[in-house]
N, CA, C, O and CB atoms as a CASP TS submission, in Angstrom:
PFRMAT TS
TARGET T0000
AUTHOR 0000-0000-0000
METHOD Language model
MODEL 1
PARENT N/A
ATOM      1  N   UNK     1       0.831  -1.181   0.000  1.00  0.00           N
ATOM      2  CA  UNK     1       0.000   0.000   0.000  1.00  0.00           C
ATOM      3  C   UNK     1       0.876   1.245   0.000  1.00  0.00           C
ATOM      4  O   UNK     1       1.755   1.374   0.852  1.00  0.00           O
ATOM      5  CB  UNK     1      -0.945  -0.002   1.205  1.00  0.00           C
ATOM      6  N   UNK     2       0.613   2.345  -1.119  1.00  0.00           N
ATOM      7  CA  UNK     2       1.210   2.744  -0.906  1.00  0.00           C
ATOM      8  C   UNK     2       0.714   4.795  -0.169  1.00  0.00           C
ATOM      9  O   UNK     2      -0.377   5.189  -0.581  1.00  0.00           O
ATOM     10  CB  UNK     2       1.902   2.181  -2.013  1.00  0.00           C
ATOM     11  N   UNK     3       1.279   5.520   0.503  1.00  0.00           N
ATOM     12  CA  UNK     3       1.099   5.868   1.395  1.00  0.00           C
ATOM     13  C   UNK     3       1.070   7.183   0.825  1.00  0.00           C
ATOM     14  O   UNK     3       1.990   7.702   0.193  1.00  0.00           O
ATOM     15  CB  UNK     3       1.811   5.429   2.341  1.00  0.00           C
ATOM     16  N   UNK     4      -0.427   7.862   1.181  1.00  0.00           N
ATOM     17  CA  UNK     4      -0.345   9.501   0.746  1.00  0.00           C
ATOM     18  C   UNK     4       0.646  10.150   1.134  1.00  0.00           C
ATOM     19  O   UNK     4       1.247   9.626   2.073  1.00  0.00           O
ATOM     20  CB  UNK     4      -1.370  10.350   1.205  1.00  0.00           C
ATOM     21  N   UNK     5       1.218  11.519   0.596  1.00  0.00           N
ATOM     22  CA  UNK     5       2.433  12.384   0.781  1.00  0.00           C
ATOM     23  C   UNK     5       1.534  13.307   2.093  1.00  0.00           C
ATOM     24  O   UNK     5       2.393  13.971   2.672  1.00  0.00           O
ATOM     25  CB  UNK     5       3.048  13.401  -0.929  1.00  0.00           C
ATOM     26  N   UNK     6       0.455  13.506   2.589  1.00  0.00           N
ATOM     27  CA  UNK     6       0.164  14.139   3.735  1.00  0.00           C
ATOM     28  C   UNK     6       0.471  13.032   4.921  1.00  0.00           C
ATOM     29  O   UNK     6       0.736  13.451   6.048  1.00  0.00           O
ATOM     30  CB  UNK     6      -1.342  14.690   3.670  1.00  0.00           C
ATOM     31  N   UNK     7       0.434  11.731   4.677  1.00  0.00           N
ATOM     32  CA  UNK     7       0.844  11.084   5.742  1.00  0.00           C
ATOM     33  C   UNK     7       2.273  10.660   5.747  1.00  0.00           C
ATOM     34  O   UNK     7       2.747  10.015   6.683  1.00  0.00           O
ATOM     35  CB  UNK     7       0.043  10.059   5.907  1.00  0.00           C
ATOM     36  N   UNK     8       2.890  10.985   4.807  1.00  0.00           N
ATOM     37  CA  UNK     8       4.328  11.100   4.912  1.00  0.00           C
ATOM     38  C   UNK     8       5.054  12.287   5.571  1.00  0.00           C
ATOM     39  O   UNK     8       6.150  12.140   6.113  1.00  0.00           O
ATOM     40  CB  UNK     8       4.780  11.032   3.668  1.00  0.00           C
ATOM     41  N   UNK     9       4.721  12.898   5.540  1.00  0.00           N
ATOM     42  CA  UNK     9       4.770  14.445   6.018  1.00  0.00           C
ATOM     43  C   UNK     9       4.824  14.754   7.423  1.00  0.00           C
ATOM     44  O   UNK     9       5.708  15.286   8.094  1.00  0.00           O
ATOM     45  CB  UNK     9       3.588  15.181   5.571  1.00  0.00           C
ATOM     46  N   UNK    10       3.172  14.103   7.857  1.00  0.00           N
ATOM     47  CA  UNK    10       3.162  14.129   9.098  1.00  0.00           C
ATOM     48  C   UNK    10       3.813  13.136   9.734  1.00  0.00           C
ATOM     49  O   UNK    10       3.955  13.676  10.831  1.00  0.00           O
ATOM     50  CB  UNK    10       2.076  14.205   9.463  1.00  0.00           C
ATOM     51  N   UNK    11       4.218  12.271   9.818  1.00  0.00           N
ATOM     52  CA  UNK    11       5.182  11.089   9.914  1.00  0.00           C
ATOM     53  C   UNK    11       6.498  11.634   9.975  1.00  0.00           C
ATOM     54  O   UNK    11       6.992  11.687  11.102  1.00  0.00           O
ATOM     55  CB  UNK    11       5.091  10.083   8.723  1.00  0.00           C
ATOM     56  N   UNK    12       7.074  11.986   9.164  1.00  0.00           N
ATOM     57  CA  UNK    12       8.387  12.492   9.053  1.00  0.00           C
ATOM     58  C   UNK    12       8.665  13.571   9.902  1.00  0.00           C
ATOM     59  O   UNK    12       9.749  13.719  10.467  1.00  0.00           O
ATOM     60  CB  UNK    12       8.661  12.863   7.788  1.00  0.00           C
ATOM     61  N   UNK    13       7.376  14.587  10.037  1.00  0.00           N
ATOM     62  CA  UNK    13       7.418  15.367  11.564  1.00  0.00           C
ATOM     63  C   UNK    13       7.627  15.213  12.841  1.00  0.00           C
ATOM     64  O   UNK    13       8.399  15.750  13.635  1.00  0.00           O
ATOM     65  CB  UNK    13       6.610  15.739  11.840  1.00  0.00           C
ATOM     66  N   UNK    14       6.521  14.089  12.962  1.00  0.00           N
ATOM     67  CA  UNK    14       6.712  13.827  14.506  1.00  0.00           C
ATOM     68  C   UNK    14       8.180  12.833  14.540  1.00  0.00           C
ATOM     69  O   UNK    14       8.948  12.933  15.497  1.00  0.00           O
ATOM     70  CB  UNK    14       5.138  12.899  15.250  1.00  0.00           C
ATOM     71  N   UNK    15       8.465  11.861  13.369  1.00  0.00           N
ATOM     72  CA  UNK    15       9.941  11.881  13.925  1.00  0.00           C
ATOM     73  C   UNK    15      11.111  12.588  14.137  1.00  0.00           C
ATOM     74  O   UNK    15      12.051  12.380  14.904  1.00  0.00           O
ATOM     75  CB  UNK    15      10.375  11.312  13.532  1.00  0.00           C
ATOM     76  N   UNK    16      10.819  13.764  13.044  1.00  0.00           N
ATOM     77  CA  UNK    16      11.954  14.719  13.163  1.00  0.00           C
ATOM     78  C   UNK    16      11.655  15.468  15.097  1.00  0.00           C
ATOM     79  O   UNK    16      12.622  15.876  15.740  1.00  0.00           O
ATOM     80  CB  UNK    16      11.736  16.156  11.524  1.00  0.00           C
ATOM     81  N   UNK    17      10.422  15.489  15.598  1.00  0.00           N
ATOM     82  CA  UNK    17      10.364  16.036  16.597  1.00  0.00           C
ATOM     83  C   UNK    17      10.885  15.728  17.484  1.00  0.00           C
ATOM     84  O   UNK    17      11.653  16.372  18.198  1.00  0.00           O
ATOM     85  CB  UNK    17       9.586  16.181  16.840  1.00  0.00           C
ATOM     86  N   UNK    18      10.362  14.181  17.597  1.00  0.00           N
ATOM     87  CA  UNK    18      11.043  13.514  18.769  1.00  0.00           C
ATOM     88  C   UNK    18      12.025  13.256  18.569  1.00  0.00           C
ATOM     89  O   UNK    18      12.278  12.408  19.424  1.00  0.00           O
ATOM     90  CB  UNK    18      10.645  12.525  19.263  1.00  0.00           C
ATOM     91  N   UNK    19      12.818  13.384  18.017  1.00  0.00           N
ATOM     92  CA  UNK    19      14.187  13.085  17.770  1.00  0.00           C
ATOM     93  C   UNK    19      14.910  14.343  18.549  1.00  0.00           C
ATOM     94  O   UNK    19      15.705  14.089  19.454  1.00  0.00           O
ATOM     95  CB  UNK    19      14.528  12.961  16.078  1.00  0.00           C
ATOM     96  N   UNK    20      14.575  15.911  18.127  1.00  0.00           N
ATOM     97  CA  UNK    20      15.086  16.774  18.276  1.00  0.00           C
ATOM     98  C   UNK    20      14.579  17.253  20.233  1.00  0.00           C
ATOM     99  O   UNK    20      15.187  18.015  20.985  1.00  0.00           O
ATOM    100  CB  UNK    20      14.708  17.632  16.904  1.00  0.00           C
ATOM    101  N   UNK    21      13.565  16.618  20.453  1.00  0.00           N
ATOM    102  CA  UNK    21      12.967  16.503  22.286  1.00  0.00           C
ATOM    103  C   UNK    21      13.903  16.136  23.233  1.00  0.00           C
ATOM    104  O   UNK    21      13.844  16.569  24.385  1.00  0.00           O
ATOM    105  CB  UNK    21      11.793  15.307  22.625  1.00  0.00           C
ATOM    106  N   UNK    22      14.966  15.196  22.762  1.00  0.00           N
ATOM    107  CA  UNK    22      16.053  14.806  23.611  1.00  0.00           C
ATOM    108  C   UNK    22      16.992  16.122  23.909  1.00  0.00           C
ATOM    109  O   UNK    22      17.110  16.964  23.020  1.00  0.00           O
ATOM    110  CB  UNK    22      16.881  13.598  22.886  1.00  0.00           C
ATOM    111  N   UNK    23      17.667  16.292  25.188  1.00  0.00           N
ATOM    112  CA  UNK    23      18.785  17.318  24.981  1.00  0.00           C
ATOM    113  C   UNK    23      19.734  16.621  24.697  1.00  0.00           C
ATOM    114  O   UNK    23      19.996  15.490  25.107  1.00  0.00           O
ATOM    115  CB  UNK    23      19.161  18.208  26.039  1.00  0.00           C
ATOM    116  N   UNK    24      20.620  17.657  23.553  1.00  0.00           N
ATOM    117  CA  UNK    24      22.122  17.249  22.936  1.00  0.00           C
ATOM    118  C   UNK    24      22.776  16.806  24.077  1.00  0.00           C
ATOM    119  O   UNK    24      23.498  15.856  23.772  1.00  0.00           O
ATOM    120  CB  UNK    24      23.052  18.489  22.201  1.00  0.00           C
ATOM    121  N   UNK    25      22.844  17.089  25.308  1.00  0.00           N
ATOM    122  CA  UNK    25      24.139  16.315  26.227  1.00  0.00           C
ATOM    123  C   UNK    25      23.685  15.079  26.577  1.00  0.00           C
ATOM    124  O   UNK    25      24.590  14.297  26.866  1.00  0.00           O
ATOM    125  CB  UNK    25      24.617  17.052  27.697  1.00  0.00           C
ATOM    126  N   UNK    26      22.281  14.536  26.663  1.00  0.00           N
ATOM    127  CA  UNK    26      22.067  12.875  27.406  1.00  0.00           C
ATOM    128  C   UNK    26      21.916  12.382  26.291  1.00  0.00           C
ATOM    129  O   UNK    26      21.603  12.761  25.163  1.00  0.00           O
ATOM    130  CB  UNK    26      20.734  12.403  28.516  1.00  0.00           C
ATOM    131  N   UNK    27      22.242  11.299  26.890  1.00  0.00           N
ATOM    132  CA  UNK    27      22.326   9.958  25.581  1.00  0.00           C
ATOM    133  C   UNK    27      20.982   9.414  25.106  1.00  0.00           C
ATOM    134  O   UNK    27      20.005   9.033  25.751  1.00  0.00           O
ATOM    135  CB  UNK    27      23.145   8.442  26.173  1.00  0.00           C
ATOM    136  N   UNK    28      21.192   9.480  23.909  1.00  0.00           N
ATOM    137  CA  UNK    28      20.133   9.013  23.101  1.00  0.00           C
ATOM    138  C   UNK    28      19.898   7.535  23.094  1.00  0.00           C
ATOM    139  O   UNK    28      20.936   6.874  23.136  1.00  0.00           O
ATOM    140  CB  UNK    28      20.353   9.441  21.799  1.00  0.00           C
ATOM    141  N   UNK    29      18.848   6.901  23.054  1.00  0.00           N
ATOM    142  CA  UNK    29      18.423   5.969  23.473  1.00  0.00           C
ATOM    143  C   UNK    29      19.020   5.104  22.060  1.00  0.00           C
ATOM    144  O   UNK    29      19.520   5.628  21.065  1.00  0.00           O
ATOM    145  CB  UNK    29      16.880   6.110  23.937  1.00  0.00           C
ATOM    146  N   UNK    30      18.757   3.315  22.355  1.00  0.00           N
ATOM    147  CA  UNK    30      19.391   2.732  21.359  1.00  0.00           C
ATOM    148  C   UNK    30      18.829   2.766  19.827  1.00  0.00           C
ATOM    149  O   UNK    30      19.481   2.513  18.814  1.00  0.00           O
ATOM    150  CB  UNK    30      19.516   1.490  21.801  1.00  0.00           C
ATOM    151  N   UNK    31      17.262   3.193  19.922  1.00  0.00           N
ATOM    152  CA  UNK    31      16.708   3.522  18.475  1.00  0.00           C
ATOM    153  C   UNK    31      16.778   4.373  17.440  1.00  0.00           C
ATOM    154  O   UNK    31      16.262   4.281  16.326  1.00  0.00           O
ATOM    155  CB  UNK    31      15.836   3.642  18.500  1.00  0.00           C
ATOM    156  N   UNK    32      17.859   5.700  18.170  1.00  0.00           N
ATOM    157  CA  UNK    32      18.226   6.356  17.703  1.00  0.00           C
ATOM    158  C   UNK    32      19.586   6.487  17.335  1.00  0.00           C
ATOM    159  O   UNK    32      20.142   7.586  17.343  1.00  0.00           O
ATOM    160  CB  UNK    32      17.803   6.951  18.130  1.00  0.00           C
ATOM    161  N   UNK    33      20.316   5.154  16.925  1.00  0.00           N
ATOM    162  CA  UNK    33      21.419   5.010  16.781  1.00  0.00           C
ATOM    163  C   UNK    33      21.694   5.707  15.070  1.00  0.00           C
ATOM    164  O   UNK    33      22.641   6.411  14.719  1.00  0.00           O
ATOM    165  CB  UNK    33      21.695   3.473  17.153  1.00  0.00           C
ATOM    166  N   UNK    34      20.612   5.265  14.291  1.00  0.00           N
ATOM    167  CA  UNK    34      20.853   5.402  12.656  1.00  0.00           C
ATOM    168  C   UNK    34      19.984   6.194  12.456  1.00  0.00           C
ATOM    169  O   UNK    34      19.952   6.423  11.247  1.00  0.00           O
ATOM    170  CB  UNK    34      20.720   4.196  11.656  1.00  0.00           C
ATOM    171  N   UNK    35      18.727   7.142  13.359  1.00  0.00           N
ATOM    172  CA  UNK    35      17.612   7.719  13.354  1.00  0.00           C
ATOM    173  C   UNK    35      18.292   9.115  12.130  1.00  0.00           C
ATOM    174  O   UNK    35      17.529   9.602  11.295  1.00  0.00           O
ATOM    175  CB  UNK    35      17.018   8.089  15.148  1.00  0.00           C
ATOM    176  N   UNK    36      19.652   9.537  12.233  1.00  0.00           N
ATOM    177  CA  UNK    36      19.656  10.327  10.707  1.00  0.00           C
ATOM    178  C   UNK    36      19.322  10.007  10.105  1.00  0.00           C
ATOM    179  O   UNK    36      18.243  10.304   9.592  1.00  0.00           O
ATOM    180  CB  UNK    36      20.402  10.650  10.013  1.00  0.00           C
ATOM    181  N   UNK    37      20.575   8.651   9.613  1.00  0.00           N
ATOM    182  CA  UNK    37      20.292   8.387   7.949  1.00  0.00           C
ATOM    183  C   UNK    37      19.074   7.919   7.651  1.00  0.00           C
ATOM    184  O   UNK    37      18.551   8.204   6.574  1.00  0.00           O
ATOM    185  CB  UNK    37      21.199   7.358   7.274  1.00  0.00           C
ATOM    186  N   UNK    38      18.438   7.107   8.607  1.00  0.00           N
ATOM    187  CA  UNK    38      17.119   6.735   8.215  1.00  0.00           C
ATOM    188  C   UNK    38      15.951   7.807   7.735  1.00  0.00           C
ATOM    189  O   UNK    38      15.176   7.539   6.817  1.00  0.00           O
ATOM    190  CB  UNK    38      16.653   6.048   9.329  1.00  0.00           C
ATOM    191  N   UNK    39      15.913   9.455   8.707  1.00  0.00           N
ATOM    192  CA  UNK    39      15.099  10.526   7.948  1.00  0.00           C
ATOM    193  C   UNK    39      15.996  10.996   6.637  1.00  0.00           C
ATOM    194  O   UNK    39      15.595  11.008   5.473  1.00  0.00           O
ATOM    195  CB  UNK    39      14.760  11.899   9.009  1.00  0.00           C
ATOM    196  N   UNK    40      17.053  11.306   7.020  1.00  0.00           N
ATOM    197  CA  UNK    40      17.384  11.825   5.141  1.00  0.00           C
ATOM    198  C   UNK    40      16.912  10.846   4.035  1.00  0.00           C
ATOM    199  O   UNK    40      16.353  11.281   3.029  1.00  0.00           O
ATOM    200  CB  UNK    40      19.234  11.919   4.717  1.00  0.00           C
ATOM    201  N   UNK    41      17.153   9.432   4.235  1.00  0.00           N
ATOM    202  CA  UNK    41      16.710   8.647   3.197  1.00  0.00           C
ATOM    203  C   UNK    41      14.965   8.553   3.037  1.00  0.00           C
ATOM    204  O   UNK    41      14.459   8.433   1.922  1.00  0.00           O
ATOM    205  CB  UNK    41      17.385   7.237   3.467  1.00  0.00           C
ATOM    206  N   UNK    42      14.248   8.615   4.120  1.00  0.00           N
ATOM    207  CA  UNK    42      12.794   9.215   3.884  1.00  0.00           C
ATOM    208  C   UNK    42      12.643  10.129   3.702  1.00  0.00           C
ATOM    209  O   UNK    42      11.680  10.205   2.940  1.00  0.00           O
ATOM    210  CB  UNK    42      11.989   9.195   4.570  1.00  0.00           C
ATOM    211  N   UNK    43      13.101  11.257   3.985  1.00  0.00           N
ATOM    212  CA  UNK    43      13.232  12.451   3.366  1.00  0.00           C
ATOM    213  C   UNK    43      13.201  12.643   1.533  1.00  0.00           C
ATOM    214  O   UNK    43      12.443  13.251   0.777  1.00  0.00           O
ATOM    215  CB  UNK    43      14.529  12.874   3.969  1.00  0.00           C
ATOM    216  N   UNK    44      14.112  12.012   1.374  1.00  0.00           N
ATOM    217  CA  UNK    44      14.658  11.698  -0.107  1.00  0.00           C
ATOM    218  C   UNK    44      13.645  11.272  -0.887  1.00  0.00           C
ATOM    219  O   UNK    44      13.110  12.020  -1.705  1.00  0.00           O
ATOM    220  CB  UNK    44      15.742  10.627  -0.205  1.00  0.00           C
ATOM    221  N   UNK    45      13.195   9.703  -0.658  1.00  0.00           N
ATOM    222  CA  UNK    45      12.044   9.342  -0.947  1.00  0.00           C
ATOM    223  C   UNK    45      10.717  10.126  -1.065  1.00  0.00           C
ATOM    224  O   UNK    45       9.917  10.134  -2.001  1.00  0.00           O
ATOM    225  CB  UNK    45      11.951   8.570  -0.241  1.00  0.00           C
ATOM    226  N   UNK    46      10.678  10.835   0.205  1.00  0.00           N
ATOM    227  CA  UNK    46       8.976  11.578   0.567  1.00  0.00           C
ATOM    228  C   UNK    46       9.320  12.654  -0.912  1.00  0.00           C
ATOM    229  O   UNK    46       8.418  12.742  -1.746  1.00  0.00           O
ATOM    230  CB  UNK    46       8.691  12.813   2.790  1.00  0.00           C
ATOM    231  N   UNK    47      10.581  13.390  -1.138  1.00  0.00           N
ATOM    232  CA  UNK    47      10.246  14.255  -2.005  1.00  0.00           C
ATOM    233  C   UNK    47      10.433  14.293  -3.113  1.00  0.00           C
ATOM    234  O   UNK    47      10.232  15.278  -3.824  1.00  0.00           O
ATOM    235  CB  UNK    47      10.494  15.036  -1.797  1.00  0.00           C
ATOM    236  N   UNK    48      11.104  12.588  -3.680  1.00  0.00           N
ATOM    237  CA  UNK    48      10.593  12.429  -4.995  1.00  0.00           C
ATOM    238  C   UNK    48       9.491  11.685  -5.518  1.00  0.00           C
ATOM    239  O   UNK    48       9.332  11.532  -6.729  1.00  0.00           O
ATOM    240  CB  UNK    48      11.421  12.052  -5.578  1.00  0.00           C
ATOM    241  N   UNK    49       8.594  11.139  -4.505  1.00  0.00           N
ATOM    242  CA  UNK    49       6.904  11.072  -4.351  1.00  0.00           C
ATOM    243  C   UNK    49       6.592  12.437  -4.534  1.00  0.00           C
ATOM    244  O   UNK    49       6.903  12.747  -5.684  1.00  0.00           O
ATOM    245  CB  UNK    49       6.228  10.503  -2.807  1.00  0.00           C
ATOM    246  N   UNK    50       6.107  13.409  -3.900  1.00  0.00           N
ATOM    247  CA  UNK    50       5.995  14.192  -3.717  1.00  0.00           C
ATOM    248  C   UNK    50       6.247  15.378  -5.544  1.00  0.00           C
ATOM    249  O   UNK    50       5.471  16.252  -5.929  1.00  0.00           O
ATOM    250  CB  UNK    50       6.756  14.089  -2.433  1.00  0.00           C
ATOM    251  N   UNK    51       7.644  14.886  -6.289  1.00  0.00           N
ATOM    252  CA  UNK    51       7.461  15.328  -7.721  1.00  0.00           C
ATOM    253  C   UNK    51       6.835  14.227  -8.735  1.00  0.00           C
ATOM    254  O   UNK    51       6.183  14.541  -9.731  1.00  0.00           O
ATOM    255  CB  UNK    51       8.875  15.759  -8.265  1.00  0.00           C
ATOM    256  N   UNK    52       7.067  13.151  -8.420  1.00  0.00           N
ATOM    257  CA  UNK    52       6.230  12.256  -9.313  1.00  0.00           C
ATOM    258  C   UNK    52       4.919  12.350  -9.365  1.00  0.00           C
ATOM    259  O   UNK    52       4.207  11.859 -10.242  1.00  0.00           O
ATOM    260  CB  UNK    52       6.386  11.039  -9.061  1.00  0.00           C
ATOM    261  N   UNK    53       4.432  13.220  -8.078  1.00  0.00           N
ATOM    262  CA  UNK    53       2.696  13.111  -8.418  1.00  0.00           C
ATOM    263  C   UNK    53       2.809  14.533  -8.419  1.00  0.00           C
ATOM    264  O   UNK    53       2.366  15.076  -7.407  1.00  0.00           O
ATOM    265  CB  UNK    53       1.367  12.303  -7.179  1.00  0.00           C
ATOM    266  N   UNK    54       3.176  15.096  -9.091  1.00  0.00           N
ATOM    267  CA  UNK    54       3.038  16.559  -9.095  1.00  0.00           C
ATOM    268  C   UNK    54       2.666  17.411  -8.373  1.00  0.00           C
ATOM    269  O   UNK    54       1.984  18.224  -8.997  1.00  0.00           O
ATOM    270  CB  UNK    54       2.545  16.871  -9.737  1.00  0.00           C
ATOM    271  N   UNK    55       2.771  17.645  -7.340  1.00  0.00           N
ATOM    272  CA  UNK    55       2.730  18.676  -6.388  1.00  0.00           C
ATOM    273  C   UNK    55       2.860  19.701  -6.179  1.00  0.00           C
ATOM    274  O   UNK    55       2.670  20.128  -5.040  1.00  0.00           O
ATOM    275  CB  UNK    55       3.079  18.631  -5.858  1.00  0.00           C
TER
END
């Protein structure tokens, strides 16, 4: 199934949020070991969805 660009969006928000909720000095928990590369590469994805359906 594949997944509207408004629910990609909002998705990609609240992870970018909680990601950024932690303070920079305590340690980030173990799920957030690859939690970059994993949004840039959805990132990437969300916004060439995002030109393929013309937006």
């Amino acid at each position: 199934m594949q997944k509207d660009v408004t629910h990609r969006i909002s998705y990609y928000l609240k992870k970018v949020a909680l990601k950024s909720s932690i303070h920079p000095s305590k340690k980030h928990p173990r799920s957030h070991t690859f939690r970059n590369e994993r949004l840039k590469l959805y990132k990437k994805l969300m916004h060439e969805q995002i030109r393929k359906e013309g937006y």
